[in-house]
C-alpha beads as a LAMMPS data file, in Angstrom:
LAMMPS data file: protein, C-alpha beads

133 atoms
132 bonds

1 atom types
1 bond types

-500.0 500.0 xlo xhi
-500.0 500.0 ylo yhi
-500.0 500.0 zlo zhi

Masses

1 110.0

Atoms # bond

1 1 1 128.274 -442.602 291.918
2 1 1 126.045 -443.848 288.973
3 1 1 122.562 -442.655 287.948
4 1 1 120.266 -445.167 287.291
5 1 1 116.935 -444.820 285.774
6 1 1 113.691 -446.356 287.339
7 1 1 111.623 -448.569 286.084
8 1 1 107.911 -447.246 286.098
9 1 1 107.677 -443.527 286.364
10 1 1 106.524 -441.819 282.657
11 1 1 109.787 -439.993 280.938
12 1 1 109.816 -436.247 282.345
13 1 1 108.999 -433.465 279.638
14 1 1 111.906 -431.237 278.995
15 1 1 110.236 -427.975 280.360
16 1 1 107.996 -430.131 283.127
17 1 1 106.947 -426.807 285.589
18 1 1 108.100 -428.877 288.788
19 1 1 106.213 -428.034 291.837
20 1 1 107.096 -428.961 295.175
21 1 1 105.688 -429.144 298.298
22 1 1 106.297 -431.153 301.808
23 1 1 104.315 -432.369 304.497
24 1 1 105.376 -434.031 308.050
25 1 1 107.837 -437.027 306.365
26 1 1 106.288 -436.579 302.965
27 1 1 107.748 -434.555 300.314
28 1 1 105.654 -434.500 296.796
29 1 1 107.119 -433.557 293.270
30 1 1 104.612 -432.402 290.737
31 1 1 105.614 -432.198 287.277
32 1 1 104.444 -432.853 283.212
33 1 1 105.658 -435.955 281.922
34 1 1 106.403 -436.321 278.292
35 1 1 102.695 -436.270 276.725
36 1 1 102.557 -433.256 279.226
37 1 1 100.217 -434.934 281.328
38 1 1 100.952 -434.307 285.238
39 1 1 103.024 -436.621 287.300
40 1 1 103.065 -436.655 290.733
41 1 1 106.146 -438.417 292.593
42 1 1 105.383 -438.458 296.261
43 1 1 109.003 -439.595 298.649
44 1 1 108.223 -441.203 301.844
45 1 1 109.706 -440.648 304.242
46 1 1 112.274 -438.077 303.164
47 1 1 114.983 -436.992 304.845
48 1 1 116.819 -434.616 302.764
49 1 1 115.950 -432.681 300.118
50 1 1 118.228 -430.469 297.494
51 1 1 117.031 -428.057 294.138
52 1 1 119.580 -426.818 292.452
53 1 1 119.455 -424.361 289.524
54 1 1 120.357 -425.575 285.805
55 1 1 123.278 -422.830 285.866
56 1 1 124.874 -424.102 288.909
57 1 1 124.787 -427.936 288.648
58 1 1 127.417 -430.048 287.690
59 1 1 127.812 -433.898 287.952
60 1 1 131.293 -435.443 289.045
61 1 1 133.607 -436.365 286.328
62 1 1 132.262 -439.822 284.717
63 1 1 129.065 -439.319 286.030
64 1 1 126.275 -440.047 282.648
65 1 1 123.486 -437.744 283.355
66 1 1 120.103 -440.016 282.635
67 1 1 117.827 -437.085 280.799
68 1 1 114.008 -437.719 281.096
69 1 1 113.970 -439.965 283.778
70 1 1 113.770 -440.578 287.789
71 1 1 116.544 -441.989 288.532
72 1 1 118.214 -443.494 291.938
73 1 1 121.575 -442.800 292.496
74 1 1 124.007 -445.493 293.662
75 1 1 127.166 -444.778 295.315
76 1 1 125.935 -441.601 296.663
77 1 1 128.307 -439.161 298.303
78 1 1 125.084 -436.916 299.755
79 1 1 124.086 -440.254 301.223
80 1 1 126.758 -441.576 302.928
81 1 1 127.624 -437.954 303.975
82 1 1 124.030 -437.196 305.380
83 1 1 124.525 -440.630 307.145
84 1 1 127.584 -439.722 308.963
85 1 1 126.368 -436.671 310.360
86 1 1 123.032 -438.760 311.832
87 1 1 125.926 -441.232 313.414
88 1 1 127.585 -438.234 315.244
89 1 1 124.598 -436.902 316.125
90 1 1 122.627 -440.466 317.120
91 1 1 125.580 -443.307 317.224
92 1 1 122.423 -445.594 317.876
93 1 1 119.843 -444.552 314.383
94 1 1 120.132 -446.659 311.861
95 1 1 117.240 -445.095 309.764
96 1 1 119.504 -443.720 306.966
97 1 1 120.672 -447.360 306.382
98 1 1 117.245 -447.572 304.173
99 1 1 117.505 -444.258 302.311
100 1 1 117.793 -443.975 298.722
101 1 1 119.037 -441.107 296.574
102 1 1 116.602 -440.066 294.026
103 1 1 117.265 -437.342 290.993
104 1 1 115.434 -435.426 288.990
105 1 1 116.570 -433.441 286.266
106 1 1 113.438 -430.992 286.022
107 1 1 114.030 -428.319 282.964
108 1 1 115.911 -425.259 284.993
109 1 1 115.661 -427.368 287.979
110 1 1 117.559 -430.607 289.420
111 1 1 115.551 -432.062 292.301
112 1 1 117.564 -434.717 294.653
113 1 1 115.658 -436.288 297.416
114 1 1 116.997 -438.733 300.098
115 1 1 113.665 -441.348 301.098
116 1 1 113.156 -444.794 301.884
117 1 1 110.906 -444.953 298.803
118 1 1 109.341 -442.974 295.930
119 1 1 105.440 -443.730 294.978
120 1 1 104.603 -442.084 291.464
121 1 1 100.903 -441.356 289.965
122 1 1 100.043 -440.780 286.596
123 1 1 97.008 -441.463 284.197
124 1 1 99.380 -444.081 282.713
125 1 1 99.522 -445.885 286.142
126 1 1 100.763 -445.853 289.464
127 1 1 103.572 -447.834 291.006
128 1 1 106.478 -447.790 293.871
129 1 1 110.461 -448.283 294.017
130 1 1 111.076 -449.958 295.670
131 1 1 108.466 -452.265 295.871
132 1 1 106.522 -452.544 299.379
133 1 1 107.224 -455.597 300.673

Bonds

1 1 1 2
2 1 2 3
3 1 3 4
4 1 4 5
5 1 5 6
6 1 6 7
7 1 7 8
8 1 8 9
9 1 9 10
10 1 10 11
11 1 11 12
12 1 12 13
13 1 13 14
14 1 14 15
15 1 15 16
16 1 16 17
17 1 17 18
18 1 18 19
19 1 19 20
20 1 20 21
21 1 21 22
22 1 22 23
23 1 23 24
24 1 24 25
25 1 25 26
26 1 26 27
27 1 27 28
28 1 28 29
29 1 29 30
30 1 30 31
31 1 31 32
32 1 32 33
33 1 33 34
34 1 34 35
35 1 35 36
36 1 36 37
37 1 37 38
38 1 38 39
39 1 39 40
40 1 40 41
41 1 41 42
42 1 42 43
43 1 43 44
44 1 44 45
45 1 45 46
46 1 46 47
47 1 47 48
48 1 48 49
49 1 49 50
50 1 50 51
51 1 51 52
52 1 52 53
53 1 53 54
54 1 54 55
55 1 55 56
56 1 56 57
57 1 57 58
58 1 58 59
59 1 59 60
60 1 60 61
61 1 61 62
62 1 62 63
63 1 63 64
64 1 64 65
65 1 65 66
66 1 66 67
67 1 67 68
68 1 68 69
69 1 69 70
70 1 70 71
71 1 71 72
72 1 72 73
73 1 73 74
74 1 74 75
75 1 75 76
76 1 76 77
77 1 77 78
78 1 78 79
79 1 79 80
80 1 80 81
81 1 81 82
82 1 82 83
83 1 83 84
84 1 84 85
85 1 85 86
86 1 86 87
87 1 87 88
88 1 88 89
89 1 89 90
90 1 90 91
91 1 91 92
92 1 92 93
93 1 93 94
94 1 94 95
95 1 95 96
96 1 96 97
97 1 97 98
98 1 98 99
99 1 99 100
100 1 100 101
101 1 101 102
102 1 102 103
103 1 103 104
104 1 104 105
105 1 105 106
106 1 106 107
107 1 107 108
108 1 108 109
109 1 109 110
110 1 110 111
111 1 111 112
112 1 112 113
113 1 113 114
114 1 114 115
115 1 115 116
116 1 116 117
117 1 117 118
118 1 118 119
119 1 119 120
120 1 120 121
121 1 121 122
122 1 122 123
123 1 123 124
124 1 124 125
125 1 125 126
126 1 126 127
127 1 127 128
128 1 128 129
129 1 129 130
130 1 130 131
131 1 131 132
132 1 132 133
């Protein structure tokens, strides 16, 4: 498991006053970035989502936490264990072969989302990861 950070999405402030919200296969984070100015990162389509408290978080052993930043996550345990459960529950779905494993560390808050893709708006910019084809 390695966090990577993303190219494209403005550095997170430290105290960014995430707000979440989800609807049908869309799940949207809302949060200040740096020059608290909102963000909004918008993960379609999600399949999983986990918010853990500051106080209760830990990353495995090894495991550099990338401050400030979205970040995918490659190697994912969540993922390949969300993706066995789908294969004994549908042997035949293959939609978890395109999720990614996104993270968030958001102030009190660390936001994990399992999507094909993240989109990301800002008065900086917009952009996509990864990019539509």
């Amino acid at each position: 498991m390695r966090l990577e950070p993303l190219e494209g999405p403005p550095p997170v402030h430290e105290t960014p006053s995430p707000v979440l919200s989800k609807e049908g296969p869309r799940v949207t984070v809302e949060l200040d970035d740096a020059r608290l100015r909102r963000v909004r990162l918008i993960f379609t389509p999600y399949q999983a989502l986990r918010v853990t408290a500051a106080d209760i978080f830990q990353l495995p052993d090894g495991v550099e936490m990338v401050p400030r930043q979205v970040a995918v996550v490659t190697d994912s345990p969540w993922l390949a264990e969300l993706a066995a459960v789908l294969k004994w529950q549908d042997p035949n779905a293959t939609f978890m072969e395109r999720s990614q494993h996104f993270f968030i560390q958001a102030g009190d808050d660390y936001i994990e989302v399992a999507a094909w893709s993240v989109a990301w708006e800002s008065d900086q910019g917009s952009g996509r990861y990864p990019a539509a084809s």
